[in-house]
NUZAVO-116059 format. One record per atom (N, C-alpha, C): x, y, z; residue in one letter. Coordinates in pm, whole numbers, plus 32768, in hexadecimal, padded with zeros to 4 digits. Each point is the difference from the previous one (the first is absolute). Layout:
<recs>
XYZA...
</recs>
This chain:
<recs>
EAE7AA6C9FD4X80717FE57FA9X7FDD7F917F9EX801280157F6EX7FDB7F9A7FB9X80627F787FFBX7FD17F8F7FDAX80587F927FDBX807B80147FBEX80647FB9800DX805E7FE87F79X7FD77F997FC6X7FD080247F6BX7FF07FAE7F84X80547F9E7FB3X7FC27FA68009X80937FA77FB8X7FC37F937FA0X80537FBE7FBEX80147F777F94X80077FA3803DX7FC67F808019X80227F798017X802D7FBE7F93X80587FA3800AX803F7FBD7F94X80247F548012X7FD97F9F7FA2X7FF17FAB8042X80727FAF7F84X801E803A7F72X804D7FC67FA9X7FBE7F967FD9X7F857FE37FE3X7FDB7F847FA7X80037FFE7F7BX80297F9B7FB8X804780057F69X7FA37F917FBCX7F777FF18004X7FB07F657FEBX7FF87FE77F64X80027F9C7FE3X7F927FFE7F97X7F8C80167FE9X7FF2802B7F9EX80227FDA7F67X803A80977FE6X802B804A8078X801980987FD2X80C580168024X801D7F9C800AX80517FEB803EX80A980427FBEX80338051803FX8070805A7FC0X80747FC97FFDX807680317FDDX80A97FD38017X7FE280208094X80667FBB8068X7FD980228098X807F807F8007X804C7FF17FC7X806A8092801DX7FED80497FA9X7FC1802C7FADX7FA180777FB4X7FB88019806EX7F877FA8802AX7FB27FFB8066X7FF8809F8077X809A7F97803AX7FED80298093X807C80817FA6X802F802E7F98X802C806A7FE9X7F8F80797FD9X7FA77FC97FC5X7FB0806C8006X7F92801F806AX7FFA7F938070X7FD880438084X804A80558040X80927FE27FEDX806080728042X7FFD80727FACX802080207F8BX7FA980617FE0X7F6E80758021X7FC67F998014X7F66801C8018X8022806B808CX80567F8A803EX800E803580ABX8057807E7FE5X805980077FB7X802E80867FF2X7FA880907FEDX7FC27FCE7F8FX7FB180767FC5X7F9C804C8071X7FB47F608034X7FB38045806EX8036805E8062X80837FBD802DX802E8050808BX803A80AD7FC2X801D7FF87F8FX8036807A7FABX7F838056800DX7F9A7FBD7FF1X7F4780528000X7FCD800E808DX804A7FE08035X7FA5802680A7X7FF07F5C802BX7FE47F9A7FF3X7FA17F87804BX802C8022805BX7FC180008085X80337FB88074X80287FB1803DX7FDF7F6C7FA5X803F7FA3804DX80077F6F7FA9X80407FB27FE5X801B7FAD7FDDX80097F60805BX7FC07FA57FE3X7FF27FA2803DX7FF47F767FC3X80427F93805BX802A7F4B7FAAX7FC77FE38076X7FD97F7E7FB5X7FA97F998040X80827F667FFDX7FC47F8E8026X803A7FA58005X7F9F7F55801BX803E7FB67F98X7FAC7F6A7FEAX807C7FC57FA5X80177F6C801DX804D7F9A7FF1X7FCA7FBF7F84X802F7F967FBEX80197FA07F9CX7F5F80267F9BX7FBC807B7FF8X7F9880307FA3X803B80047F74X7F927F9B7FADX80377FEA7F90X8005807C7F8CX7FB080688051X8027807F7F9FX805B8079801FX80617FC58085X805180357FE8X800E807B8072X7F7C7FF8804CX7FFD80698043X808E80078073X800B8098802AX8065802B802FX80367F7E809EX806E7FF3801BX80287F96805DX8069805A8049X8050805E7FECX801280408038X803B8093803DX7F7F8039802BX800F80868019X805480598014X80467FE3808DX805E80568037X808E7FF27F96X801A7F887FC0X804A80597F7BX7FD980417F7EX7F7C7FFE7FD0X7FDE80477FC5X7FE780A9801BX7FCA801D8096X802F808B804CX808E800A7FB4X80577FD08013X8089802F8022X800D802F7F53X7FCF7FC67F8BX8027801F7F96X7FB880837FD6X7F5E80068043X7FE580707FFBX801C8069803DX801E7FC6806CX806780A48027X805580087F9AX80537FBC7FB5X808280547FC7X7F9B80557F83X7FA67FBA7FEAX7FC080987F9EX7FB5802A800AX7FB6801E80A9X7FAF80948044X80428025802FX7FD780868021X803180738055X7FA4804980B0X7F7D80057F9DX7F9E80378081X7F977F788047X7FB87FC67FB4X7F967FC58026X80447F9A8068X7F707FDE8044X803B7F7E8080X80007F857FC5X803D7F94801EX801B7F897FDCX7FAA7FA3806DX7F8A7F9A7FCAX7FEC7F8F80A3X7FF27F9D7FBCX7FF27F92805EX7FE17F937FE5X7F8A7FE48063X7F8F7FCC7F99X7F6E7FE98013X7FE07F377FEDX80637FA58014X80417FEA806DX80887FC4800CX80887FFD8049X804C7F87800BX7FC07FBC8043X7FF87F5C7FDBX7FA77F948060X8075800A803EX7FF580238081X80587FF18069X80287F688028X7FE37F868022X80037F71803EX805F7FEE7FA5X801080297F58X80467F957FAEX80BD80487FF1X801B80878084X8076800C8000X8016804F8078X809F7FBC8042X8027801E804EX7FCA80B3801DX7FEF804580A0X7FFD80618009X808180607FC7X80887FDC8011X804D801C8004X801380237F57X7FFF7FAE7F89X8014801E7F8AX7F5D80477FEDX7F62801F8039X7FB580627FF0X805B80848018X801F80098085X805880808004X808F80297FB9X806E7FB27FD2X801B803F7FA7X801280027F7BX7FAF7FA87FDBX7FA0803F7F68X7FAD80A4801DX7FB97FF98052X7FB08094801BX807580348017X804880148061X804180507FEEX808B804F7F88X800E7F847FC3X804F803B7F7AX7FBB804C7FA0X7F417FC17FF5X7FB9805A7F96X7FF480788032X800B7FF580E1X7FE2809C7FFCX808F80847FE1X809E7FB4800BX804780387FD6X801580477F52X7FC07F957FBDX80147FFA7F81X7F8380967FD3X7FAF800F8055X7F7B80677FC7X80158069805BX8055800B805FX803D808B8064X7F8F7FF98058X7FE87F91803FX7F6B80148042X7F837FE47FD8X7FE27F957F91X7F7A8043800CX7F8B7F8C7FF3X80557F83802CX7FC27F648018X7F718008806FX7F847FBF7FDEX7FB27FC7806FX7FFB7F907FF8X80067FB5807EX80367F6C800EX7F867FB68019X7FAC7FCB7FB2X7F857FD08006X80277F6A8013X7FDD7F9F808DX80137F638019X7F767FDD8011X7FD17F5F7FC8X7FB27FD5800CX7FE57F737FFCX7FAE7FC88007X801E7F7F8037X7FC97F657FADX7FEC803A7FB2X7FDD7F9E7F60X7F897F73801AX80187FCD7F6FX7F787F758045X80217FA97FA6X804C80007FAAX80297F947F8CX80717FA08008X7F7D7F5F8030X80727FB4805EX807D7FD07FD7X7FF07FF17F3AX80BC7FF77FDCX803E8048804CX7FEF807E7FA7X806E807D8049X804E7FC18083X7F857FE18041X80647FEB80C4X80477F877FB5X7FE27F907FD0X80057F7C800BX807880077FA2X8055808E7FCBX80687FEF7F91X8034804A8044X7FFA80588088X80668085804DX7FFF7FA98062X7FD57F588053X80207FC8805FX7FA7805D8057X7FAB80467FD4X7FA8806880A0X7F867FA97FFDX7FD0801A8090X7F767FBB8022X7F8980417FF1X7F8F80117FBAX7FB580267F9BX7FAD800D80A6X7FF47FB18050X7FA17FEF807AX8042808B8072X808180288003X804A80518057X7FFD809C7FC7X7FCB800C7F7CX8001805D7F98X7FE480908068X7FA57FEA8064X7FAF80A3802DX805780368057X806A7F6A805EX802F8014804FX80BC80457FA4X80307FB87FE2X805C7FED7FADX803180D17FBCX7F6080337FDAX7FF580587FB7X80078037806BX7FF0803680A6X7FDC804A805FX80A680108013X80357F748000X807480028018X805980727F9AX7FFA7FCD7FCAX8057806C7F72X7FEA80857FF2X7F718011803CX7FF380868001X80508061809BX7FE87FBC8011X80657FF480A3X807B80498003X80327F9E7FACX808B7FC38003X803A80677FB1X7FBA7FFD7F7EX8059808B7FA7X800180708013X7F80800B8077X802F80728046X8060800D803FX80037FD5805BX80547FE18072X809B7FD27FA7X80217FF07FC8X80A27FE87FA5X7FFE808B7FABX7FAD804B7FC5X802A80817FEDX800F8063807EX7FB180078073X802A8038808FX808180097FEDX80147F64803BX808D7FE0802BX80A280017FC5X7FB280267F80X807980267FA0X80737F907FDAX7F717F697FD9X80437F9B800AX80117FC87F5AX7FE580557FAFX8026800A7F78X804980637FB6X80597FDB7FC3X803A80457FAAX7FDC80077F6AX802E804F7FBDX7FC580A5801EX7F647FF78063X8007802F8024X7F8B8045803AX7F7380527FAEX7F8E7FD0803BX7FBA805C7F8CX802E80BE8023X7FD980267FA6X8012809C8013X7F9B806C804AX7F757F857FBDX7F8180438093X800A7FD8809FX7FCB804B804BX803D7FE180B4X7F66804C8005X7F937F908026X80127F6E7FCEX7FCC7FF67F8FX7FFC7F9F7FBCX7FCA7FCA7F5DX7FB37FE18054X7F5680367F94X7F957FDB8020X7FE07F8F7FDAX7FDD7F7E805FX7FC87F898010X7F867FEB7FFAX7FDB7FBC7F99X7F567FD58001X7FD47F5D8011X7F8A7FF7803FX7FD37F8F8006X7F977FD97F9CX80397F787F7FX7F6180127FA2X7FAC7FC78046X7FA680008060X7F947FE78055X7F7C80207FC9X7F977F957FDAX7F9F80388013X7FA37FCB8060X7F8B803E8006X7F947FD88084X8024803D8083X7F947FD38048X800F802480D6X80737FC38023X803C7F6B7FF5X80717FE78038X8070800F7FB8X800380367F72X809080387FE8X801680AB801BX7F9180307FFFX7FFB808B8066X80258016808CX7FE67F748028X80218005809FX80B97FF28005X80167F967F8FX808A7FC7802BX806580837FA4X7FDE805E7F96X8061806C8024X7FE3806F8046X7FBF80438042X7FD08016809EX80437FED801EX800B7F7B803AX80577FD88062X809A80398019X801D7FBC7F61X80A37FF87FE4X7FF380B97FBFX7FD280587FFFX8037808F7FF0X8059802B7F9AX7F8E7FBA7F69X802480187F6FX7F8380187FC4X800A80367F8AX7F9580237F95X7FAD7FB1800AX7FAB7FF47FC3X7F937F787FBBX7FA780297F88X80617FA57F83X7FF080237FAEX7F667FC77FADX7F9A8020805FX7F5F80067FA4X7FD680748043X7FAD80337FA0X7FC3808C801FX7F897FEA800FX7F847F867FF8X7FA78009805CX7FE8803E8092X7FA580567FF5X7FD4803C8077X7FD67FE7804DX7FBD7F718009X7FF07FBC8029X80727FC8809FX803F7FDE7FE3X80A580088018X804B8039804EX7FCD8085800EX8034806F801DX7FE4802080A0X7F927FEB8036X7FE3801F80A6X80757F768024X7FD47F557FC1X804A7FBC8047X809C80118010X803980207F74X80A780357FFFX800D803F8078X7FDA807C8003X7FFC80988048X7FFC7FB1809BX7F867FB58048X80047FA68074X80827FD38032X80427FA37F89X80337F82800FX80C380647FEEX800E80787FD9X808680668019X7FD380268094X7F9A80368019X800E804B8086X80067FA48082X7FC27F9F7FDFX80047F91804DX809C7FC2801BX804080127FA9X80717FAD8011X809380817FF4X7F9E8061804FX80518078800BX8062805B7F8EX7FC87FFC7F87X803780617F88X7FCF80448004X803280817FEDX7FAE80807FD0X7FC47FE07FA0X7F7B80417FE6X7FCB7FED7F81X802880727F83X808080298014X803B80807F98X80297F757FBEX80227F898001X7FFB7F937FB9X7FCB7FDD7FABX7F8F7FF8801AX7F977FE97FACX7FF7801B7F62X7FEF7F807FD9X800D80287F75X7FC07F857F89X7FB480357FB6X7FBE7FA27FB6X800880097F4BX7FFA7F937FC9X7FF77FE27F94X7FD37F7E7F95X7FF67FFD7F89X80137F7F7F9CX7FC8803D7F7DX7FE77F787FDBX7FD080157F62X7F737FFD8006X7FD780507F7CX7F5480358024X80087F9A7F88X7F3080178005X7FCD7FD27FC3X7FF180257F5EX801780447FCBX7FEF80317F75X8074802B7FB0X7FFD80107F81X805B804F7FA5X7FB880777FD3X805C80527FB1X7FC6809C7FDDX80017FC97F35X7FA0802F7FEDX7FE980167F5FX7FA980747FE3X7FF9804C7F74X7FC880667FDAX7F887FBA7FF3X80037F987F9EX7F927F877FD5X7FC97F6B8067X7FF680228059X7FD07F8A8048X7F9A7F927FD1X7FD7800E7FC7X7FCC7F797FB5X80477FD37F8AX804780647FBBX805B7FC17F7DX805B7FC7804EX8064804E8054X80877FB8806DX7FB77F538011X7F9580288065X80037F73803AX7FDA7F8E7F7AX7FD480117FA9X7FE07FA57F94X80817FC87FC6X806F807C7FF9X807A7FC17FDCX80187FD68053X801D7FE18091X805E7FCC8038X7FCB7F97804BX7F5D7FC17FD2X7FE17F848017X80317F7D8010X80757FF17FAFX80367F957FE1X80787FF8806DX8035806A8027X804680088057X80027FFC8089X7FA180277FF7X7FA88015808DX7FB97F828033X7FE77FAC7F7EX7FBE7F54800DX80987F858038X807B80577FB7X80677FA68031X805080128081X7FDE8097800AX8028803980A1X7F937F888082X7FAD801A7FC3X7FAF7FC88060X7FF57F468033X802E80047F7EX7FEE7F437FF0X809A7FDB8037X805C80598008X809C7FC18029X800B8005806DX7FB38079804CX7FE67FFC80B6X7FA77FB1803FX7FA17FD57F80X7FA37F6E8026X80577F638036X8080802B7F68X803F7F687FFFX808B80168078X8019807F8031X80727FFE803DX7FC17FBB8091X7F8D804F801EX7FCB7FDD808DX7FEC7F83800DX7FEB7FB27F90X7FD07F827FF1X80677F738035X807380588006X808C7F9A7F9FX800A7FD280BEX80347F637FF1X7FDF7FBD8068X7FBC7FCA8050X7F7980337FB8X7F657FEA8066X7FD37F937FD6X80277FC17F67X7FCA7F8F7FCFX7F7980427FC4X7FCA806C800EX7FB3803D7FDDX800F80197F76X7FB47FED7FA4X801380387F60X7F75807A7FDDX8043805E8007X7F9A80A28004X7FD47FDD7F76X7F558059801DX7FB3800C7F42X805D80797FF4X80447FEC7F80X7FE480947FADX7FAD80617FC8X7FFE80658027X7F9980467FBAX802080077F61X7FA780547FB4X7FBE80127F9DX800880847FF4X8021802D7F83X801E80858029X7F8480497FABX7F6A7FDB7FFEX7F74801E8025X7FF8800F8076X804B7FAF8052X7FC18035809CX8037804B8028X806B801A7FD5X8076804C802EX7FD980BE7FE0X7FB07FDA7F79X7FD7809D7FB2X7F5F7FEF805AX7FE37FC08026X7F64802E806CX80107FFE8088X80997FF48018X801E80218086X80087F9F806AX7FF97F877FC9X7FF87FAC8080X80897FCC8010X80047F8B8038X80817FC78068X807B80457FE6X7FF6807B8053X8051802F8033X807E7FD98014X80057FA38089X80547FA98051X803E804A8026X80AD7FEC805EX803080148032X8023809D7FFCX8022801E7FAFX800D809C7FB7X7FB3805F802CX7F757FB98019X7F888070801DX7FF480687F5FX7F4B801B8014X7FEC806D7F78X804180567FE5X801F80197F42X803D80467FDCX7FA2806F7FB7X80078093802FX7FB480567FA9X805C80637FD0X7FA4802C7F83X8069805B7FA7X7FB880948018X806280557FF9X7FBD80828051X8053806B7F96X7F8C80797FD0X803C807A7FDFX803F8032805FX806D805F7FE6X8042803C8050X7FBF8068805FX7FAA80227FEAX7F938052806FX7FBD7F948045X7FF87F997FEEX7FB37F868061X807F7FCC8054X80897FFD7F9BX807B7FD08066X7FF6806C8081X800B80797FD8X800E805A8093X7F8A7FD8805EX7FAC7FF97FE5X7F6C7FED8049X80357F838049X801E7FAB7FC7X801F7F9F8049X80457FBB8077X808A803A7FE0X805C8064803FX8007801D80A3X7F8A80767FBAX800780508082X7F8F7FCA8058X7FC77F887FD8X7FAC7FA38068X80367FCF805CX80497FDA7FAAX80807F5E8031X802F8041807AX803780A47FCCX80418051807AX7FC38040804BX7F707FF5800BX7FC380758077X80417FB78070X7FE57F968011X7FD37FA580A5X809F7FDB802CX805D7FFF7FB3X807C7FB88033X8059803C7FAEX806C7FFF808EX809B80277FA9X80557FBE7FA2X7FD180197FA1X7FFF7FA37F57X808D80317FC6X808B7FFC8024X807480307F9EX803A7FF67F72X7FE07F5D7FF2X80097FED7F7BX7F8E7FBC7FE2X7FDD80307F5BX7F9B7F9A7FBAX804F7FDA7F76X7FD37F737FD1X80587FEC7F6BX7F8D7FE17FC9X80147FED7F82X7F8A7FCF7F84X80697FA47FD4X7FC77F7F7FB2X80467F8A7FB9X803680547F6DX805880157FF0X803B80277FB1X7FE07FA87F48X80037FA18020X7FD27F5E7F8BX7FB37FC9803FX7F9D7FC27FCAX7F937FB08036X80507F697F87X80377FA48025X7FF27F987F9DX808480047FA1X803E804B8005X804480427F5DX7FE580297F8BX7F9180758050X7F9B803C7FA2X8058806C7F8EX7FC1802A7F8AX805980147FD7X804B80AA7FFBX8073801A7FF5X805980788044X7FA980777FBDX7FD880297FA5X7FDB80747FECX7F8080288055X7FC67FA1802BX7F8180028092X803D801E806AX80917FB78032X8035800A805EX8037809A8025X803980137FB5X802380937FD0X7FBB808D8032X7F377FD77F94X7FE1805B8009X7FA77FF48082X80047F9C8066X7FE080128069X806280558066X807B7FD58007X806280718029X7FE3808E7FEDX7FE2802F7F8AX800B80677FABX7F95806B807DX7F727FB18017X7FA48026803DX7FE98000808AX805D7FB18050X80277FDB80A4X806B80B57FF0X808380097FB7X801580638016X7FA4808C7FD1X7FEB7FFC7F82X7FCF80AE7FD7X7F808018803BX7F977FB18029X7F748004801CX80057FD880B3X80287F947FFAX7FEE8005809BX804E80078052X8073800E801CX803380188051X80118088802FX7FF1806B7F7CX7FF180A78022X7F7D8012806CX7FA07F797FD8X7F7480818036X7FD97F9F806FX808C7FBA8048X7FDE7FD98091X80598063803DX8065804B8008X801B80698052X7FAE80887FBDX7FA880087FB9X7FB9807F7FFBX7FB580298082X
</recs>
């Protein structure tokens, strides 16, 4: 069975490219329309605090607006930092976006590293792994129990853990939710760490965001979107940074076009749409891979790129992974 394909979306508005913010986020809702009108599969928000460009802060009401203008595609969040809110308002926020879309929310929690954030939500940046086990827990267990109103409309809304590595494989295992990285890596320990703690493994379920975007032109794409891709990279330098007393180098966006410091993000490659499937179906031999997203904007690169990367996730690849 192939993946469901989807958009990550992170809303960054930076300079020097920098838009009206309600034009902005109106013509992402747009965007999100058109796609789900074309087939996408899936649509997905991220989440980060006091970023001076603006990036998205918070998800589970942005779901809720895109539900009012999709119809088919799934809605997740890739991640709510779980520590910086009560379990109780995680669940019913999820559950109003899943009323608002007739079903069709994935509830992606995770457990963040940016010590403001805790140090402005009163959460303990040190309790973060534990804190997040909890919530994942918990919002289960309060949709069970039918301890929110409305209620989501899925029985159950699929729960993910953003986990990566051996011990965040082990700890949703444990707790008998998704885990949202698709390293294969990953995959025997997950699979262990459910049966072990007595889940069926019809559970089982894997996902995240890959490594690449789709372009016709892969060396023209990535040349344009250098600059973007130099400020994507340098803001996850300075976010990780914030509190450490640490002051990160910035890159250079020479190094950035010869490929080096990466950082946190991990490499970005640009792939024809016959290299996207190839890719794909790697990711998916070894493990039960459900969703994959591609970064929708790298930076606030600019919309007619954004666009015609969409254009090519639906007409090119997504047909010739169920062929």
């Amino acid at each position: 069975m192939s993946p469901t394909l989807g958009l990550y979306f992170d809303f960054r508005n930076p300079e020097p490219w920098q838009r009206d913010p309600a034009a902005y986020y109106g013509w992402h809702l747009d965007l999100m329309e058109d796609a789900d009108r074309r087939g996408i599969g899936a649509l997905w928000a991220t989440e980060h605090h006091f970023v001076e460009d603006g990036y998205l802060p918070q998800p589970l009401p942005m779901l809720a607006a895109i539900a009012g203008r999709t119809s088919q595609c799934r809605l997740g969040t890739g991640v709510v930092v779980a520590p910086l809110m009560h379990p109780m308002v995680i669940a019913e926020q999820a559950a109003l976006a899943d009323v608002i879309s007739d079903g069709r929310v994935e509830l992606g929690l995770g457990a963040g590293y940016v010590a403001p954030e805790f140090e402005a939500f009163g959460a303990d940046l040190a309790e973060r792994y534990h804190d997040t086990d909890h919530a994942l827990a918990e919002v289960g267990r309060i949709f069970a129990d039918g301890e929110c109103t409305p209620g989501p409309v899925q029985n159950p809304l699929p729960i993910w853990a953003g986990y990566l590595g051996p011990v965040g494989a082990r700890r949703a295992g444990r707790l008998g939710v998704g885990l949202l990285t698709w390293n294969p890596e990953s995959w025997p320990i997950y699979r262990d760490a459910l049966s072990a703690a007595g889940h069926n493994l019809s559970v089982a379920r894997m996902g995240g965001v890959v490594d690449f975007m789709v372009a016709e032109d892969p060396e023209r794409f990535f040349a344009q979107i250098v600059p973007h891709r130099t400020h994507q990279l340098n803001s996850y330098r300075q976010n990780a940074a914030k509190g450490s007393g640490h002051t990160p180098r910035m890159l250079t966006e020479d190094e950035v076009r010869e490929g080096r410091g990466s950082g946190v993000v991990g490499a970005l490659k640009i792939f024809t749409p016959d290299q996207a499937v190839a890719r794909i179906n790697e990711i998916t031999a070894a493990a039960p891979v459900e969703h994959l997203y591609l970064w929708a904007s790298i930076g606030g690169m600019p919309e007619d790129l954004v666009e015609a990367q969409m254009g090519l996730l639906i007409d090119q690849v997504q047909p010739k992974l169920s062929e």
